[in-house]
N, C-alpha and C positions, 0 to 999 in steps of 0.2 A: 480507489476510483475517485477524481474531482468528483464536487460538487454539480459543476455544469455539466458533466460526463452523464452523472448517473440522473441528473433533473432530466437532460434528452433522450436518456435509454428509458426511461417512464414515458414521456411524450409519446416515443416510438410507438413503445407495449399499448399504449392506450390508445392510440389512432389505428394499432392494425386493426383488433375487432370492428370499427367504424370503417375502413377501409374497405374490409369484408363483407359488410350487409351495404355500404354504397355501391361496391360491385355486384351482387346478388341483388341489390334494386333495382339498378340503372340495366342489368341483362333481361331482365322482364320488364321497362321501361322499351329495351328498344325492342324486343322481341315483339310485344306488344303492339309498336308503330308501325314495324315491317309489315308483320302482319295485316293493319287497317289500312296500307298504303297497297295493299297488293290486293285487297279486297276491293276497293277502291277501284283500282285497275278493272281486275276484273266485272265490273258490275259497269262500269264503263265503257269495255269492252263488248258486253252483252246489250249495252244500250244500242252500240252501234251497229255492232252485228243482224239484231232483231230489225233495225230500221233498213238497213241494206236488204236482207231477205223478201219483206215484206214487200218491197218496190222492183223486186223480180217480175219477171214475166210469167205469166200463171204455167206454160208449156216449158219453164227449165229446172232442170233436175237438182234441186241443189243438194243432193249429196255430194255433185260432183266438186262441192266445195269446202268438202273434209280439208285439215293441212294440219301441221303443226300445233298450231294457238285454238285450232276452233274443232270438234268431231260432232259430225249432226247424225241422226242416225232415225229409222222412224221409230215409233211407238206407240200405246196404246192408252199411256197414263195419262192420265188428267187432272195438272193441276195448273192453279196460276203461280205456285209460291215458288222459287227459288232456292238452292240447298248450294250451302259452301263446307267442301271438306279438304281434307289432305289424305294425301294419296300418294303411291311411291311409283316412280317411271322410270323405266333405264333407259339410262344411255347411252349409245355406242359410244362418243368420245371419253368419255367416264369408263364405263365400262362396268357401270354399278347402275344399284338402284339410288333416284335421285328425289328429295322430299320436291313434290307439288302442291299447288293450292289449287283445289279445283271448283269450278262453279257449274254449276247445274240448272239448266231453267226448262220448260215447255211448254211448246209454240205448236200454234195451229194453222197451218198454210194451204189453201187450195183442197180443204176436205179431207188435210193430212195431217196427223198428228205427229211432229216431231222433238227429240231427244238435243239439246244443243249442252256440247260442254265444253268450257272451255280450262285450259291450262294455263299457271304462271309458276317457274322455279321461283322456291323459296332458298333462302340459305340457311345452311344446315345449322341445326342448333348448335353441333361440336363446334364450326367454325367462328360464332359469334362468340362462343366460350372462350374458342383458344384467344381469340384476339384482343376479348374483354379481359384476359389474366393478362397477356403483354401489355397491356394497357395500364392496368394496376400495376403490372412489376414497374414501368419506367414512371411511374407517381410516386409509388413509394419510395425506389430505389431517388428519385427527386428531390423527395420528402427528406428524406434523409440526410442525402447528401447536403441540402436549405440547410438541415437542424447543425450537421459536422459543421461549416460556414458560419453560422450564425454564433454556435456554440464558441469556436475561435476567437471570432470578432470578439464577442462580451468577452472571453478570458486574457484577451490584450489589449482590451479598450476600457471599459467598464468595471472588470476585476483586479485590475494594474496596483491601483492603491493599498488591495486588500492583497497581494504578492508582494507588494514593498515590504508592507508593513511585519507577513509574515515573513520576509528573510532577514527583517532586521530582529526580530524574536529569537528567529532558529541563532542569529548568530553573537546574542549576546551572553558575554561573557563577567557575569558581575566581580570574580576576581580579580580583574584588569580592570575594572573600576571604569566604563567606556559609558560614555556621555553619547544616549540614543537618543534621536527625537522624533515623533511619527508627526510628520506634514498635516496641516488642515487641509482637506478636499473637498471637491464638490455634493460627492453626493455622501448623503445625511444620517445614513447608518455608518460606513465608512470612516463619515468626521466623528461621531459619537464616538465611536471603541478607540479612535487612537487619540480622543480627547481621554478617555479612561486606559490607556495603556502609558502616553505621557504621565501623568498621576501616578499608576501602579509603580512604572520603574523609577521613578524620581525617588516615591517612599521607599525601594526594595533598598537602592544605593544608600540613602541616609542609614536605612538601617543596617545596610552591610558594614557601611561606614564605620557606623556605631560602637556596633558589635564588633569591629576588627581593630579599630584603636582602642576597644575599653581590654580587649584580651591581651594585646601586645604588651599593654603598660602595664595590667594587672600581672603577668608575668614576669616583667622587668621590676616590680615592687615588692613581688613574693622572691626574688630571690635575694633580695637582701636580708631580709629578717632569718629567710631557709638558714642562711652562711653562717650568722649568727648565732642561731639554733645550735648547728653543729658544730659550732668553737665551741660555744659553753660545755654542751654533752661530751666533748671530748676532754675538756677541763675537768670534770668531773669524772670521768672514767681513770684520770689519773691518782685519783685521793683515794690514799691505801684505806682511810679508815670506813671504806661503803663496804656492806656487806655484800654476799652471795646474792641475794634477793633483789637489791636496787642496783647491783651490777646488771644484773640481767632484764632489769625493767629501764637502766638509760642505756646497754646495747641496742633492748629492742625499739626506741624512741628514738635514737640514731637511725638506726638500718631504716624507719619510714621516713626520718628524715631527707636521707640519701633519696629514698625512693622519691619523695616526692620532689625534690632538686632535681633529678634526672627526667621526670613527667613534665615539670617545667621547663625545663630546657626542649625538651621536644618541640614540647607545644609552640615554642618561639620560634624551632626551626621548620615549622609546616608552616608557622607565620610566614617565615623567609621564604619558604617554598612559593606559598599562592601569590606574596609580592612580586615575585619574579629579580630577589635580589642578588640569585648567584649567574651574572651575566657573563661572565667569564670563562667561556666554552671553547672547549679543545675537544681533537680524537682521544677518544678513551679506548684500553685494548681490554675488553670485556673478558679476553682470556685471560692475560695477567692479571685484570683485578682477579678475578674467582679465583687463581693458581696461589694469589696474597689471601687472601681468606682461609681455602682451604689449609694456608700453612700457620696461618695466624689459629684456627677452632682445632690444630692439631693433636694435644693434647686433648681437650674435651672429646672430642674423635675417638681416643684410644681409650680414654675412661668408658664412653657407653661400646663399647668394639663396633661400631658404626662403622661401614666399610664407605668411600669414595668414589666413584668411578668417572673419568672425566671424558667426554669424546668432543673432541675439537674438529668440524669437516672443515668450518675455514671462521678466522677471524669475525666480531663484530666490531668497530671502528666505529658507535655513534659520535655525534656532535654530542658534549656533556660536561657539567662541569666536574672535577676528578673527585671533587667532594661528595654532592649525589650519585655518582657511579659508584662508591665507597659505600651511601650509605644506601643504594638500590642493591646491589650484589651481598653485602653482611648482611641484612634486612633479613634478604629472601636465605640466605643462608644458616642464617642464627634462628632463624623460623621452622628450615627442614631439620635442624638439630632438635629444637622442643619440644618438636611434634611427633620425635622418632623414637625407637624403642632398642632398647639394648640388643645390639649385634643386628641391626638394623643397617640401610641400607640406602643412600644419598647418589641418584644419578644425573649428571649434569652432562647437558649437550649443548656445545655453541655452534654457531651457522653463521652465517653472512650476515642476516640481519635478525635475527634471535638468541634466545639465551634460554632455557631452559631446566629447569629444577625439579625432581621427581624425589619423592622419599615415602620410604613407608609407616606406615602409623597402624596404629589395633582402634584408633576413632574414628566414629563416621565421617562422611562428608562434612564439608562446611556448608553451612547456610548461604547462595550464594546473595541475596538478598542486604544480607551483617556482614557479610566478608571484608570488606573494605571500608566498614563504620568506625569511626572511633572511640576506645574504651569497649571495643568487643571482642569480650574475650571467650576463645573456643573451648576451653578444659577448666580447670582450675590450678593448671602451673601458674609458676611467677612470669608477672609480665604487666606492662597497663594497657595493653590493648590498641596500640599508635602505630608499630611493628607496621603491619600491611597499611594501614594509611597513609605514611610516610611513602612507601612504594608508590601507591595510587596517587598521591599527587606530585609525585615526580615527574610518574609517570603523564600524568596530564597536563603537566606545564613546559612536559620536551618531547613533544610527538610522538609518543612510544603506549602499547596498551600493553595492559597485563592480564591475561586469561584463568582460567580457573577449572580444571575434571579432576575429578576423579574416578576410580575403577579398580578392583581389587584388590581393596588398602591401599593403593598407591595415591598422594595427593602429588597433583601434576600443575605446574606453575610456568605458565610463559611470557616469557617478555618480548615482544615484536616490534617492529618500527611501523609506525600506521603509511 
């Protein structure tokens, strides 16, 4: 949920209760008036009724001037004071009982005491309810719709800066080495942060910078002495007179040699990878490469009795270069090898736009967190731990993701076109 979203859904929440006791005010506000306006009336009506009476003729009957609005009637009580009630009267056109306001007063005429009452309908409490809820639904519903309008406005008027600036964030790519720059604006929170975001990413590139030209060249420096290394150690594995003991301590100075010559070289080619130096993209047939692999790991195949099984529904044909499709497919294939166990079991499925790798293993899951860190290594076989990094940044510099389940020993590996 935005920001502006959820600041108006609080507005809402907090205006209905106020909403609610202004409408429960203002129904006993007007209940209230109706009411002193109708008394009003009435007392009005009594004024003039008693002055009309009074100027009768002493010999006319005025009962005979019962009706509707007025009912006289004789009596025997004697008071001066006035009584105001409510009272219910049906109606024939209704066809129910209907709330009155009735007034009461008594008058002495000609040696006769009489009874005068008069009527006024009032309107029903329900109806003032119902109409004071329609009242509130189109405020609120008002309310609201104001707050939807207003909310918009700010988010394409007001929050514009603060939307640039976040897609120029979501879409920086410091591998590509991309020269961002957040605008000075008007308003002063706004210019703050992308005064401090210019800053933040100016330093991140220097330091990406840094760090990616001191790795390149300290790699291109290590491997010359590496080479040298391993002339000498081979020179010296050739002189009959070393014994048993330092035969086997400059083997094993060589083999790290090796190892770390080949850790080297990697590292330079995940360099090449994030430079984006292999520009030179072709259809690549994802089946042939894996059908060249499988025949290439065939013997190791046969050593652990690792069985194969290939299912082809239909060609994949990315755009790639045939280098990284070589070292995306061996990667992931010299991977379900290491990880797999004697008479073990390697299933690969190709599709239109996937590639998939399944094999069985006796080790947990992988951490998916380190799965794709470098120098993380899941067991204690041989290996430097580059294997799935190299995938993953091939993967992210040619439009392709790589997935990661597992499930009853099976570790399951896929590669898709995003």
């Amino acid at each position: 949920m935005k920001l502006l979203t959820r600041t108006t859904f609080y507005y809402l929440l907090l205006s209905l209760p106020l909403l609610l006791l202004s409408g429960w005010l203002l129904y006993f506000k007007i209940e209230k008036s109706l009411r002193h306006e109708i008394d009003e009336e009435l007392q009005y009506s009594k004024e003039l009724w008693v002055h009309h009476l009074k100027g009768l003729p002493a010999d006319k009957n005025i009962l005979e001037l019962n009706n509707p609005f007025i009912q006289i009637e004789k009596t025997t009580t004697v008071s001066n004071r006035f009584f105001l009630s409510d009272t219910l009267l049906y109606e024939s056109l209704e066809k129910e009982l209907v709330p009155y306001r009735s007034l009461t007063v008594f008058i002495k005429l000609n040696n006769q005491r009489y009874k005068l009452s008069f009527q006024r309908s009032v309107v029903e409490q329900k109806d003032v309810f119902k109409n004071l809820i329609g009242l509130m639904c189109i405020v609120f519903g008002g309310l609201l719709l104001l707050f939807l309008l207003i909310n918009l406005y700010i988010n394409k008027r007001l929050w514009k800066p603060f939307n640039i600036s976040l897609e120029k964030i979501t879409s920086l790519n410091m591998q590509q080495l991309q020269q961002i720059h957040f605008d000075k604006v008007s308003i002063r929170e706004f210019n703050a942060l992308n005064t401090s975001l210019n800053a933040m990413t100016s330093k991140m590139q220097a330091d990406y910078l840094s760090m990616k030209t001191f790795t390149q060249n300290a790699s291109h420096e290590i491997q010359t002495p590496l080479a040298i290394i391993q002339s000498k150690l081979e020179l010296l594995l050739q002189d009959s007179n070393l014994t048993e003991q330092q035969s086997a301590a400059i083997i094993s100075a060589f083999d790290a040699t090796q190892r770390l010559s080949k850790l080297n070289q990697t590292l330079l080619l995940i360099t090449k990878i994030e430079n984006n130096q292999f520009t030179a993209l072709e259809k690549i047939s994802i089946k042939a490469t894996a059908e060249k692999y499988q025949s290439f790991f065939a013997e190791l195949l046969d050593q652990q009795k690792i069985t194969v099984t290939m299912i082809v529904i239909a060609d994949w044909l990315p755009l790639l270069h045939p280098l990284l499709a070589d070292m995306l497919i061996s990667n992931l294939f010299s991977n379900a090898m290491r990880y797999n166990h004697q008479k073990g079991e390697i299933k690969i499925i190709i599709n239109t736009a996937s590639f998939e790798i399944i094999n069985t293993c006796t080790l947990p899951a992988i951490d998916k967190t380190q799965l794709f860190q470098r120098f993380s290594k899941h067991d204690t076989t041989t290996g430097n731990g580059l294997g799935l990094a190299i995938v993953k940044e091939i993967c992210d510099t040619n439009n392709m993701v790589i997935e990661y389940t597992y499930s009853n020993n099976l570790h399951h590996f896929k590669l898709s076109a995003v």
